[in-house]
MIFI-280190 format. One record per atom (N, C-alpha, C, O): x, y, z; residue in one letter. Coordinates in pm, whole numbers, padded with zeros to 5 digits, always signed. Layout:
BEGIN
XYZa ...
This chain:
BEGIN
+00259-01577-02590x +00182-01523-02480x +00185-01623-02364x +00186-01743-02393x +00186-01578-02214x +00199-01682-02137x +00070-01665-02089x -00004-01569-02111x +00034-01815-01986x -00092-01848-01936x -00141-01736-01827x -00070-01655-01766x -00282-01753-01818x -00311-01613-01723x -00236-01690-01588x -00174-01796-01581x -00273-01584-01483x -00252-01663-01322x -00403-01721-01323x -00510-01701-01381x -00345-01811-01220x -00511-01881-01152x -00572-01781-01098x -00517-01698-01026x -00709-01783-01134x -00795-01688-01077x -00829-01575-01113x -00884-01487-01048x -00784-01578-01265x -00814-01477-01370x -00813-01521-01475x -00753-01614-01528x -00911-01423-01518x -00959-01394-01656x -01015-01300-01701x -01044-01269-01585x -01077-01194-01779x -01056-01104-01859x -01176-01017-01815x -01288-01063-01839x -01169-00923-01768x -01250-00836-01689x -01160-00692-01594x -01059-00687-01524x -01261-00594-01640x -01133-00496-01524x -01256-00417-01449x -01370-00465-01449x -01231-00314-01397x -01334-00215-01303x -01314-00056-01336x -01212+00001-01377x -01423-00009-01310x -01393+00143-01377x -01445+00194-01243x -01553+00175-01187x -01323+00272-01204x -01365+00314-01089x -01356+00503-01117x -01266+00564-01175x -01506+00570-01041x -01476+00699-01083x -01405+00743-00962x -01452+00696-00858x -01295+00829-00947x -01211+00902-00836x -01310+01084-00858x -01359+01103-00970x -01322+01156-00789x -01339+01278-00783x -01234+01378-00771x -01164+01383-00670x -01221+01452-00862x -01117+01528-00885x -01045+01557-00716x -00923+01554-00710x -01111+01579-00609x -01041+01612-00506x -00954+01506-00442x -00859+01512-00364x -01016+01412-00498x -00889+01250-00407x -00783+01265-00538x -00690+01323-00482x -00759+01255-00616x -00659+01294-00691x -00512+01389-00635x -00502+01507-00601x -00406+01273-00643x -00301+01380-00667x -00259+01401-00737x -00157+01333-00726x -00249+01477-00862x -00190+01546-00971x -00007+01590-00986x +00035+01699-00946x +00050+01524-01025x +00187+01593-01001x +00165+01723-01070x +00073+01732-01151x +00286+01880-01031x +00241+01985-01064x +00272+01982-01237x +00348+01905-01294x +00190+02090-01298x +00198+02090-01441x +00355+02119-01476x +00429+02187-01405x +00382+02073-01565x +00481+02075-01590x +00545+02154-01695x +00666+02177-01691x +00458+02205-01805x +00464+02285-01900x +00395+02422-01875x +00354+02464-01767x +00390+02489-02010x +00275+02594-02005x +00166+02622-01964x +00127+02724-01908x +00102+02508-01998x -00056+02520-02027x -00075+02473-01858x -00008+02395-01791x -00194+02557-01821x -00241+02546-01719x -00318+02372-01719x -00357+02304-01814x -00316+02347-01589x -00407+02185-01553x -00512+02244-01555x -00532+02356-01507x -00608+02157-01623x -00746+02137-01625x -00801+02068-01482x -00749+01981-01413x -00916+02135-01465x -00945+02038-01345x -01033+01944-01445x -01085+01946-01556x -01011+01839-01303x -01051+01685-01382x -01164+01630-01227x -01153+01636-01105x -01268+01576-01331x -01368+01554-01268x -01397+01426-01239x -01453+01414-01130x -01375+01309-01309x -01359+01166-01289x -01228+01132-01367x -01187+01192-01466x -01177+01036-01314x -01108+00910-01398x -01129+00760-01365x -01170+00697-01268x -01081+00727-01501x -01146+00560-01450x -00987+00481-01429x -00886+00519-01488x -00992+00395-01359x -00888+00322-01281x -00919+00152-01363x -01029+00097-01371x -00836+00117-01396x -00810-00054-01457x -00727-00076-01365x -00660+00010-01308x -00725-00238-01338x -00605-00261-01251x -00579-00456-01357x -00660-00549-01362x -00437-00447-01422x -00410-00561-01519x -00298-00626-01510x -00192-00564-01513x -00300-00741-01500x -00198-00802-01468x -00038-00788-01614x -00076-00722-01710x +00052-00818-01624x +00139-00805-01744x +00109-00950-01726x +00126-01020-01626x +00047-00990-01880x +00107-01120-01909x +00228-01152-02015x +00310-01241-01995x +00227-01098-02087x +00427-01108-02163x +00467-00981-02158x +00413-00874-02132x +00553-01012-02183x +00702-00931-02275x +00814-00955-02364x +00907-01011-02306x +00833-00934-02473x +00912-00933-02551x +00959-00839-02650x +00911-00726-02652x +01068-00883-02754x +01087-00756-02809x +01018-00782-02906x +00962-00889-02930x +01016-00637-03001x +00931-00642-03111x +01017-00688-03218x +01127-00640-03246x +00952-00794-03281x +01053-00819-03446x +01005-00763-03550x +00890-00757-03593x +01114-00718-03593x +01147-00609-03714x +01172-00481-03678x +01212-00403-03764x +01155-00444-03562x +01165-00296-03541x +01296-00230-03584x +01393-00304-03600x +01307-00124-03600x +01460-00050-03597x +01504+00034-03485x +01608+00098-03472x +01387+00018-03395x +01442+00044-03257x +01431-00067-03195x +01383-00170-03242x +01495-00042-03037x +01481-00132-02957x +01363-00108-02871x +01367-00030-02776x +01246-00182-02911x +01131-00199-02851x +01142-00318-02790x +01218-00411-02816x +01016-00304-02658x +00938-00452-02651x +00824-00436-02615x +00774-00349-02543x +00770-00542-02677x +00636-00536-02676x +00561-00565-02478x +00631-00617-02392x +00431-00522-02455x +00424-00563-02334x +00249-00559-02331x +00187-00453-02322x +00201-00656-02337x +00056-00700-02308x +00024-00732-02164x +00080-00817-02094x -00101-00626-02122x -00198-00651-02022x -00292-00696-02070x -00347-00677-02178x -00326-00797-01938x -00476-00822-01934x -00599-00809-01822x -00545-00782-01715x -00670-00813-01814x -00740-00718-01675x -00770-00871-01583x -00792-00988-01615x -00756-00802-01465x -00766-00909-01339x -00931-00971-01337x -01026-00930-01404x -00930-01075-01241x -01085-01150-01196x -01068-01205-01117x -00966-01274-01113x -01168-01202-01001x -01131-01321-00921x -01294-01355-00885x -01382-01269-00886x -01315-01492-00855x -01426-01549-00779x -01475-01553-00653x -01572-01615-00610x -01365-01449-00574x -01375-01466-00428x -01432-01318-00363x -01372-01229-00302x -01496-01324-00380x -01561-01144-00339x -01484-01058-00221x -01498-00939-00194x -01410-01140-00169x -01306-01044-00029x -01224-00987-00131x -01145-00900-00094x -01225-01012-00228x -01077-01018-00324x -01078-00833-00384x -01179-00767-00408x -00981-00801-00391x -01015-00660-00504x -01030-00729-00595x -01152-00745-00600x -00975-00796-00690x -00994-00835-00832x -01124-00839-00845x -01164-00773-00941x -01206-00891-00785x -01321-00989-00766x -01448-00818-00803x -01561-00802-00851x -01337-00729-00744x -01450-00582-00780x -01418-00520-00912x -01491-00462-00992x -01268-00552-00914x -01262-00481-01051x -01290-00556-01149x -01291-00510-01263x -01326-00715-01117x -01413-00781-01257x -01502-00779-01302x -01534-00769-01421x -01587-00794-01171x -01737-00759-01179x -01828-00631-01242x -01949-00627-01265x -01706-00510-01266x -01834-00405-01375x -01746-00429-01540x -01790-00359-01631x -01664-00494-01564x -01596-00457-01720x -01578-00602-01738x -01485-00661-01684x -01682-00670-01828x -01652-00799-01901x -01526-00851-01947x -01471-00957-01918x -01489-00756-02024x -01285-00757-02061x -01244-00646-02066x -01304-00539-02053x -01077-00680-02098x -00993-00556-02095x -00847-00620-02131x -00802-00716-02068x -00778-00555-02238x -00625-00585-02254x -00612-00465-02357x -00690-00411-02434x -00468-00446-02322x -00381-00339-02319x -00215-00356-02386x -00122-00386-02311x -00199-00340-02490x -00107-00364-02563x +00001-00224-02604x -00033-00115-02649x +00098-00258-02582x +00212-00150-02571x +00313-00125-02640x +00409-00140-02564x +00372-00078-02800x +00551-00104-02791x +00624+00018-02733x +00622+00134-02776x +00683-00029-02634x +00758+00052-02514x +00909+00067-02566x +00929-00020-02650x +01015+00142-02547x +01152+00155-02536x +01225+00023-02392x +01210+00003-02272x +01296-00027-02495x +01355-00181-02409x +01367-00160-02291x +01317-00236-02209x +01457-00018-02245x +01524+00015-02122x +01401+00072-02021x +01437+00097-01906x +01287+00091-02048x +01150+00130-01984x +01118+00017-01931x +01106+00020-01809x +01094-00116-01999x +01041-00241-02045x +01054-00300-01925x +00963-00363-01872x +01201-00278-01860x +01277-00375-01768x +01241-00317-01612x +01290-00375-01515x +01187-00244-01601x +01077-00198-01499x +00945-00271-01508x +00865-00244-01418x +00912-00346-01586x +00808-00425-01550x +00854-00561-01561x +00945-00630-01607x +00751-00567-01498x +00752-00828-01428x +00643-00872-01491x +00533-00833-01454x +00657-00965-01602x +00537-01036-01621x +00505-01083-01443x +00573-01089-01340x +00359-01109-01483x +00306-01185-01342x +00210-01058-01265x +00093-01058-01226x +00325-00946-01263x +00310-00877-01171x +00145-00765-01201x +00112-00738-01317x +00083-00727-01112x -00050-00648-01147x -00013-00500-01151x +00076-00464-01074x -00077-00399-01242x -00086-00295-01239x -00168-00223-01200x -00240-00285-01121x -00216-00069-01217x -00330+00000-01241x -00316+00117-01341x -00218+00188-01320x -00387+00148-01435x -00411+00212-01529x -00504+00342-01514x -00621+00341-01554x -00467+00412-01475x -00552+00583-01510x -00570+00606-01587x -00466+00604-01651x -00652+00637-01647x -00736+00699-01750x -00806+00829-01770x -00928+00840-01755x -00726+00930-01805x -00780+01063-01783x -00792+01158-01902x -00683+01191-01948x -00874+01199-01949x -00860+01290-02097x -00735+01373-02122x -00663+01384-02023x -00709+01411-02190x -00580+01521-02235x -00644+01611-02234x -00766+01621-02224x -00570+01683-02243x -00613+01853-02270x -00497+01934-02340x -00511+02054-02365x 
């Protein structure tokens, strides 16, 4: 596992969106879209990547961890302040994998299935 960045540590933000700020790509199957009334938003930095050992596919593994910052201008600094922690663990297909940068920050939607 590599070291966090400076200025983080383990905390994320749940932010509710209202179904109308939402853009939805169109459904794609059968089943009609549900309307959706909140989702919550994480935003996490990737701290590794690697592959998975033993697998019989080609996986790799890819761990988030949720942003923080001490500086209140900061976004981090909002999305730390309501979620104490947060990490997010993945085994992904290799060739997916290589679309992500350790280092680099994400955001995570969170929306029920249907």
């Amino acid at each position: 596992m590599t070291e966090q960045k400076p200025g983080h540590r383990a905390g994320f933000f749940i932010a509710q969106m209202q179904a109308k700020d939402r853009k939805d790509p169109p459904a794609q199957s059968t089943f009609e879209a549900l309307p959706m009334t909140h989702i919550t938003r994480c935003k996490m930095t990737l701290r590794s990547k690697g592959p998975v050992q033993g697998s019989t596919e080609s996986l790799t593994r890819l761990h988030f961890g949720a942003v923080w910052s001490a500086k209140p201008e900061e976004e981090d600094a909002i999305y730390g302040k309501y979620t104490p922690y947060g990490e997010y663990v993945v085994n992904v297909a290799a060739d997916r994998a290589e679309h992500f940068e350790e280092g680099k920050d994400y955001y995570f939607d969170i929306s029920p299935a249907f």
